[in-house]
N, C-alpha and C positions, 0 to 999 in steps of 0.2 A: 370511285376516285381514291379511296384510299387504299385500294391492291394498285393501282394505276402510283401513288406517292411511294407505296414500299417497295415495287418492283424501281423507283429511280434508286431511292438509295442504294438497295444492295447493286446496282447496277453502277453508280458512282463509286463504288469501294468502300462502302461502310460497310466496317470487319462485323463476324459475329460478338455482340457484346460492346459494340462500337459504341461513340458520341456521336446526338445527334442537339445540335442547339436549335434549336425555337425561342427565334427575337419578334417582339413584335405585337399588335395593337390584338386585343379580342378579336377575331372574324373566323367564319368556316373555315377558310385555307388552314388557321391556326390548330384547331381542333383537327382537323383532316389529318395531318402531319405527324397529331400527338397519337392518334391511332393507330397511322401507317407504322409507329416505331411498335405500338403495342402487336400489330399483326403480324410484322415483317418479318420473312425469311429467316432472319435470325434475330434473335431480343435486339432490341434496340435501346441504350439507355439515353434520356429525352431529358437534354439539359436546359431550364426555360429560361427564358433571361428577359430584360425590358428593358425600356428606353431610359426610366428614372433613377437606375442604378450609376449613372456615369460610365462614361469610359471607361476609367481603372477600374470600377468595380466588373465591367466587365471582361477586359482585358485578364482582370486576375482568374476570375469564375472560368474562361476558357483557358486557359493556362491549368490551373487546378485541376479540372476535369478533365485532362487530358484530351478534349476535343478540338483536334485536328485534320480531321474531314467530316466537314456538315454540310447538313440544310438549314438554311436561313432563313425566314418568310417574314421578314419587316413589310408590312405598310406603310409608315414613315418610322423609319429611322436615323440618329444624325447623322450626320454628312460625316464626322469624325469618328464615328464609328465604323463606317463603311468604309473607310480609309484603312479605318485596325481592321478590321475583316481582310481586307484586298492584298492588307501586306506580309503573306505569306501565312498566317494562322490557319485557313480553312482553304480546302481544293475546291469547295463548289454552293455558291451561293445563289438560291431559287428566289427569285424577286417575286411578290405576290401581285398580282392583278397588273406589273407594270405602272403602278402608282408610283414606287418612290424613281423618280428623273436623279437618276445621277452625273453629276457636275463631267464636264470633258477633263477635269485632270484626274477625279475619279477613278473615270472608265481607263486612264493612261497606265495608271496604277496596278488595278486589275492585270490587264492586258499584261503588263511589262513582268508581272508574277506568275501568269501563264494560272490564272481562275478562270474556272469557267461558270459564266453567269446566266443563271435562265429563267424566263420568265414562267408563271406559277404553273401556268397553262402547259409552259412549254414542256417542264421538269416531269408534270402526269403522263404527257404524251410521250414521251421517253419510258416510261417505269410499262406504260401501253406496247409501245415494242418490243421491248423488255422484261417479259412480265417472269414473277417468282412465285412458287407458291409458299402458301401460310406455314410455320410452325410456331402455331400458338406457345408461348413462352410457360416453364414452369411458373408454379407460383411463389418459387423462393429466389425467382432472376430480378434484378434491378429492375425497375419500371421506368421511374427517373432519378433525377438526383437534382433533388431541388435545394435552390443554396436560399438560407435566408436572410434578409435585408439586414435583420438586427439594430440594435440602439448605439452600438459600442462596435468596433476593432473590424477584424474582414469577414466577409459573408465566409460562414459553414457549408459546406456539401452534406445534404441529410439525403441519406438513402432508403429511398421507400421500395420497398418489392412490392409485385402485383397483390398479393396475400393482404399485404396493407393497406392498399387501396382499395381493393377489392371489399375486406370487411368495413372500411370506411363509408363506402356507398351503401352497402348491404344495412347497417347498421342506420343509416340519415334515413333509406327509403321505410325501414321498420319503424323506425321514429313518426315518419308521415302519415304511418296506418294506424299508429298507435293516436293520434293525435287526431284522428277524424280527417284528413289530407287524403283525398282521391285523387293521386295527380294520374294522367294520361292522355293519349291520343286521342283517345273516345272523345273526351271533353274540349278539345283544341286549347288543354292550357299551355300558355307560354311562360316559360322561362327568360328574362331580362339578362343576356351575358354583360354586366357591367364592372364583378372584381374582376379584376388581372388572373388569366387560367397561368401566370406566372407564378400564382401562390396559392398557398395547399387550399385556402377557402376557396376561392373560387373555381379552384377545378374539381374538385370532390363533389360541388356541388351541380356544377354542370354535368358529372358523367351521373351523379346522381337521376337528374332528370333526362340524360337518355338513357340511361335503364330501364326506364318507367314510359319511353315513349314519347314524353315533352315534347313541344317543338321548341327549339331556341330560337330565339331574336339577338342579334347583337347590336351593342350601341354605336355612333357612331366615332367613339374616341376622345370630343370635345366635352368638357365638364358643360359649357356653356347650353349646348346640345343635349343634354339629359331629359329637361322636361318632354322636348320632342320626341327623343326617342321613346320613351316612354306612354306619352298620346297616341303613335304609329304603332308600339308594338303590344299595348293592351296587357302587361303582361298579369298572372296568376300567383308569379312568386316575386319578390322585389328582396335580394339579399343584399347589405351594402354595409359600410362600416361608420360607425359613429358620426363622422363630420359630418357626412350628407343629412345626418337627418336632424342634424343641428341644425343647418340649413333651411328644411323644411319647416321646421320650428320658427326658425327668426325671419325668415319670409311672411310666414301665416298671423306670426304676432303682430309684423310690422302692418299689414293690411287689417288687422284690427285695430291696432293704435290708431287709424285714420280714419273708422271709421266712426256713426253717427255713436250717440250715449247710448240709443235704446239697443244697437246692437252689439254695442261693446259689452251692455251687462245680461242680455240675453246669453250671449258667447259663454261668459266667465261660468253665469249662472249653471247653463249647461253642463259646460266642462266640469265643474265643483262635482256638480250631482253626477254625474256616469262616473265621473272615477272613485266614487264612495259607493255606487254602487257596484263596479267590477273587484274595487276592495271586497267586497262583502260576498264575494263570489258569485256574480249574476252573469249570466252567460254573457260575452261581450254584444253577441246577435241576435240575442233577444229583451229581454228585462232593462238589461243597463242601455241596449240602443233603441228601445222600441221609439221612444218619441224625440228624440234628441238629432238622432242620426239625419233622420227625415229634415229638421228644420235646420240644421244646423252641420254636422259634422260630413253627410255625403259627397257636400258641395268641396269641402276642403280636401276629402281624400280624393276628389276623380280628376280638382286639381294635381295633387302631388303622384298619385300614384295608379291614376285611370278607372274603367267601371268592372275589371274582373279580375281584382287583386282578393287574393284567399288569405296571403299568408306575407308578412313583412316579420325579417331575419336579420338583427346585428352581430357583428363579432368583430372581431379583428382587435378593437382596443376596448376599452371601460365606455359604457354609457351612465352621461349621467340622469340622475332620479328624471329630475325633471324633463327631460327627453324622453325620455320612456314613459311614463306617465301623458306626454302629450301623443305621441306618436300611436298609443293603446287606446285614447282616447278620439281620437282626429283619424285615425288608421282605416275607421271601420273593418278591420281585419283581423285577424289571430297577428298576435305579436309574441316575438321570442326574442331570450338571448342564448349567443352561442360562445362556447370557450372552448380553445384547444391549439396547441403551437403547431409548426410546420413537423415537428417531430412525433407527433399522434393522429398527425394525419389529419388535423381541421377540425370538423363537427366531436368532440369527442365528450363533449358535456352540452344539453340542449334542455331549455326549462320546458313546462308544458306550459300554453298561452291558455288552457282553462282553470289552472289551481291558482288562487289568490294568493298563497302562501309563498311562489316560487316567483312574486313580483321579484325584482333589483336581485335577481340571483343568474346564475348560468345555469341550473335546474341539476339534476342528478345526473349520474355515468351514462351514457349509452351500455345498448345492454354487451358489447365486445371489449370494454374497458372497464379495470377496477379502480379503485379512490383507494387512497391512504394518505393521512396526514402523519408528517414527522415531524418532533414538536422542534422546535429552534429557540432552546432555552435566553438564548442573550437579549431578544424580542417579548419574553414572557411568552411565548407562543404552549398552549399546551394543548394535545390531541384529545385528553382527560378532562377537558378543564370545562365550563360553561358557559359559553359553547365551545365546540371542540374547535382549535384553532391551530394550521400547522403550514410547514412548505407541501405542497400540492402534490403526492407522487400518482403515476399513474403508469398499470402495467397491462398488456392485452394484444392480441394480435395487429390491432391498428397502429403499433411502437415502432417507432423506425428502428434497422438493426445496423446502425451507426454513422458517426460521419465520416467522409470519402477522406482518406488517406489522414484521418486523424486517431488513432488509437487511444490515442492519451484525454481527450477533450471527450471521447464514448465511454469510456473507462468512469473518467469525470461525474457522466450525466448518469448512466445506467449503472445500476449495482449489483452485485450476484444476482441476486432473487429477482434480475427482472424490471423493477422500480424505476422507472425514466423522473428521475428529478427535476422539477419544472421552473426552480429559482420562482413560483410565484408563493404568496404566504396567503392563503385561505381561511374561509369560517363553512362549518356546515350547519345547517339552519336544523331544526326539529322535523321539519317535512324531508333531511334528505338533500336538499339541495347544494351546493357549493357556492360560496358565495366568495369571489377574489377582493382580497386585501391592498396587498400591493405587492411589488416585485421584491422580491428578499433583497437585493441591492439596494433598493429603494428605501429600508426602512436604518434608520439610524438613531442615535444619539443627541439631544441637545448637549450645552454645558454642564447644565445642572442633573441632566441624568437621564430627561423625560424622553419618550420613544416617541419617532415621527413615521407615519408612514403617509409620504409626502401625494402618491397616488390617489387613495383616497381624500386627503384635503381637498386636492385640487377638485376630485370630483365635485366635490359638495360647494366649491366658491364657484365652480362654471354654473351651477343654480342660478345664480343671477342673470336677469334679463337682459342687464349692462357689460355682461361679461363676455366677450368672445372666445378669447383663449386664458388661457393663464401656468405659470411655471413660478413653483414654490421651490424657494433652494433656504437648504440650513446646513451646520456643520457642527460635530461636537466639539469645537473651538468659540462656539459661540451660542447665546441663551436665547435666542429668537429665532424667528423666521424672516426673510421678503420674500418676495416676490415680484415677477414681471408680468402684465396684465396687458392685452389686447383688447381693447373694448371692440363689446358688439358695434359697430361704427353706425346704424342707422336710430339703432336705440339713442345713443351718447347725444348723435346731433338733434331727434325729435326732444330730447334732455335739454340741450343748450337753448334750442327755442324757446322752451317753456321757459326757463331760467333766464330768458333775455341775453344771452350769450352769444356774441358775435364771430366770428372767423372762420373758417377752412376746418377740413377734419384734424389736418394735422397739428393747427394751430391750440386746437381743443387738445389733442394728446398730449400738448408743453404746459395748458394752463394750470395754475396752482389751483384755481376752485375745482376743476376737472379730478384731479388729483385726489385730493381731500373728499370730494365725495364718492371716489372709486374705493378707499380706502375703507368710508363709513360703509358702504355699499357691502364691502367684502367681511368686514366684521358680524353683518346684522345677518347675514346670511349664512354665516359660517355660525352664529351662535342658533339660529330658527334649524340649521342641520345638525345641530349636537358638538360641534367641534368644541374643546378645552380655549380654555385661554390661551396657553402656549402654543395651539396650533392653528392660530389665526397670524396670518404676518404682518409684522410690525410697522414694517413700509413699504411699500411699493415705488415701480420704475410704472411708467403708463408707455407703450407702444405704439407706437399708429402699424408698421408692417407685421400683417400677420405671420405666423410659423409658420411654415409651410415647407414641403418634399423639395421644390425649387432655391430655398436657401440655404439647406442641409440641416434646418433645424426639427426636422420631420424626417417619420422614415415612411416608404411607400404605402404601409397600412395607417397611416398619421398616429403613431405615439411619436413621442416626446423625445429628440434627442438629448439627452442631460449632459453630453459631456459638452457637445457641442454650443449648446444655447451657456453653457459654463463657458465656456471659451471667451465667446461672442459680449456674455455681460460681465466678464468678470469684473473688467470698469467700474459698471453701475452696481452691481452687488458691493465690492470696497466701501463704492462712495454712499450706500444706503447707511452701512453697519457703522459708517464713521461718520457721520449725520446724527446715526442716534447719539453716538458716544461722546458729541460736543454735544450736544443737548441736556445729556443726561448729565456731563460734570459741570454744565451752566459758565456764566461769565467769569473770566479770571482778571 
């Protein structure tokens, strides 16, 4: 199938060194295609895109990358996008499976701009009469050119060469042997395709396990649909990013909150003791789970995560403590975290799930990438200092060698020597390991002088059981903090029962008692996690709608848009800081 997809391209007119865009949901056809460019007649560079980008994001992303004749294999794509495809951007677009029905004025579109449309089946059976043979690509040709989401301003084109991904995989499957990880065929483990193969995690990690042989399972698209696909596809490795397994946390709490006393403090009691014992370094699969797992913890992971999960993988944004802590503990599994931007190629720091030392860390370099911390005197940051603490550099064959038609923003990021500056400001622990702070943008100035790094905060007040989401904003114009808080919503309302408190959720999100004890909620937790006085917020907004990708307050891997959620509350931020400041000068 996939000489059958490369012989269509070159057969369509994709030049040597052409664009080829791939939009569209995780499936075989997806991955099929991304190969066919890797195999193809001539290099193919493989621009990925997705539905959660918007339009203009993608309208701009084909524009920038100069791709004007592709292949497109959406499973559902919007209708508004199809439209921008149809009118004149791309000469041929491969419908996958014949899923997406497009509308008669559509198809009028198309037609009237002289594209030619075909279906997935149809596009192979073409490349089949067609056919071209291989010239495997150097390893210093483009592979793709992935643009990323970002927090701020328009997606970057990051050019990876095969060389880069190549030591990226090369590099995660070493990791897997290093770490006791037998993944293969032999074994029938499956691989969960659930990140977006749109972004550097999740495809590094997918070719990862067909290197190895894997068999992949893909999901079926729907967040809703996760548990099932995951029952159906049994998998071995479960990678995902923070929110899901917050998720699985506040699901698992919430069916403990209900049920009887004896099992509620059997639960607790368990969980206390395994995670004091994995503290203490007791192999997760023996010592710390011999009796626990059995009565207790089994039944919660074949829940979440089925009966031949090896190995559960986060990255993409910050986890917090206590997610990690439940998820190592409730997992039954090796638990890890991972750190690394679209520009190092993904996996590029990975902890080991059996050192106690490398808990709440992203663990050491992979062994194809080096660390250096540069201090960032205006933060107090020092590389010297105890602990060594700096902005993040990292250099090594896994480094992307710049962005697509930006000289100036490559120049920016990479320095002589090699050093990919990563705008994140880091600690390294005793053992080695790397431990992120927060985003160098992120950290700032109160009035009075005190340094915030609002990242970390937040980590430590999403602790709370009451806490869903939460966004801390401050400025050096001003001597505090607020914040804006999404309560966990099942937590809050089994809250108001107990409390006799009547109304709707959103009704609870206006009330003043609600308020005042989100606010105590967030102090007691931010002081049992070490936070200063000053960097506890002063007052909060309460939310009922959460952040999310769908209202631009999120970006596709779910961090935090700041500018935008700045935007959105600037209102309510105003009226918090001017709240205190008729408080604080009392009646006149």
């Amino acid at each position: 199938m996939v000489d059958a997809v490369a012989g269509a391209m070159a057969h369509v007119g994709v030049a040597p060194h052409g664009r080829a865009a791939m939009f569209g949901a995780n499936s075989p056809e997806l991955m099929i295609a991304l190969q066919a460019g890797n195999r193809g007649t001539h290099t193919v560079y493989c621009v990925p895109l997705y539905d959660v980008l918007g339009d203009h994001s993608v309208e701009y992303i084909i524009e920038h990358s100069g791709t004007l004749r592709c292949t497109v294999l959406p499973r559902a794509a919007a209708e508004s996008t199809i439209v921008f495809v149809a009118a004149g951007k791309l000469a041929v677009l491969a419908r996958a499976l014949g899923e997406v029905v497009l509308p008669v004025q559509v198809r009028d579109v198309i037609r009237a701009c002289g594209v030619r449309v075909h279906r997935f089946q149809e596009f192979a059976e073409l490349g089949r009469e067609h056919p071209s043979p291989p010239a495997p690509p150097s390893s210093d040709d483009i592979c793709t050119i992935m643009y990323t989401s970002g927090t701020t301003g328009v997606p970057k084109g990051v050019l990876l060469t095969h060389r880069t991904l190549a030591t990226a995989v090369a590099s995660l499957a070493h990791w897997m042997g290093c770490v006791g990880l037998d993944i293969g065929r032999d074994h029938g483990d499956r691989y969960l395709s659930f990140l977006p193969l749109a972004h550097i995690y999740g495809r590094c990690v997918e070719e990862a396990f067909l290197s190895m042989g894997a068999c992949i399972a893909y999901w079926s698209g729907e967040a809703k649909g996760l548990p099932a696909d995951i029952r159906a596809s049994q998998p071995a490795i479960f990678c995902s990013v923070p929110r899901v397994f917050q998720r699985f946390e506040a699901t698992t709490l919430d069916k403990i909150s209900k049920a009887g006393k004896a099992q509620q403090a059997l639960f607790h009691t368990a969980f206390n003791l395994k995670l004091a014992a994995l503290k203490a370094g007791a192999p997760w699969d023996k010592l710390a789970s011999a009796v626990f797992d059995r009565l207790v913890f089994r039944d919660i992971s074949r829940g979440m995560l089925g009966d031949q999960i090896k190995l559960i993988s986060s990255g993409g944004a910050p986890l917090a403590r206590h997610v990690e802590e439940f998820m190592r503990v409730c997992g039954c599994a090796k638990f890890v975290q991972g750190y690394g931007l679209t520009e190092t190629c993904g996996a590029t720091f990975v902890s080991d799930p059996d050192r106690p030392d490398q808990l709440y860390t992203v663990g050491p370099p992979q062994p194809a990438y080096e660390l250096r911390l540069e201090a960032v005197p205006d933060m107090e940051c020092d590389p010297l200092g105890i602990p060594p603490r700096g902005e993040v550099l990292v250099r090594g064959e896994g480094v992307f060698v710049g962005y697509h038609k930006d000289e100036d923003e490559t120049r920016k990021a990479v320095d002589a020597e090699g050093w990919f500056h990563t705008g994140d400001v880091g600690e390294v622990t005793p053992g080695g390991a790397l431990r992120i702070i927060d985003r160098k943008k992120n950290l700032f100035k109160l009035s009075q002088g005190e340094y915030i790094a609002v990242e970390k905060i937040e980590g430590v007040l999403e602790d709370s059981e009451l806490v869903g989401q939460v966004w801390v904003h401050g400025s050096h114009y001003e001597s505090c903090l607020v914040a804006v808080v999404v309560p966990a919503r099942r937590r809050l309302e089994a809250w108001a029962r107990e409390q006799g408190i009547e109304g709707a959720y959103c009704d609870l999100c206006r009330d003043s008692q609600v308020r005042r004890m989100l606010q105590h909620e967030l102090e007691a937790v931010g002081r049992k996690g070490g936070l200063k006085a000053f960097e506890l917020p002063k007052a909060i907004h309460v939310e009922e709608e959460p952040f999310s990708v769908a209202n631009d307050l999120l970006t596709p891997t779910f961090e935090l848009r700041r500018q935008q959620l700045l935007k959105r509350y600037s209102g309510v931020v105003d009226g918090l800081y001017e709240s205190m400041k008729s408080r604080a000068a009392g009646p006149r």
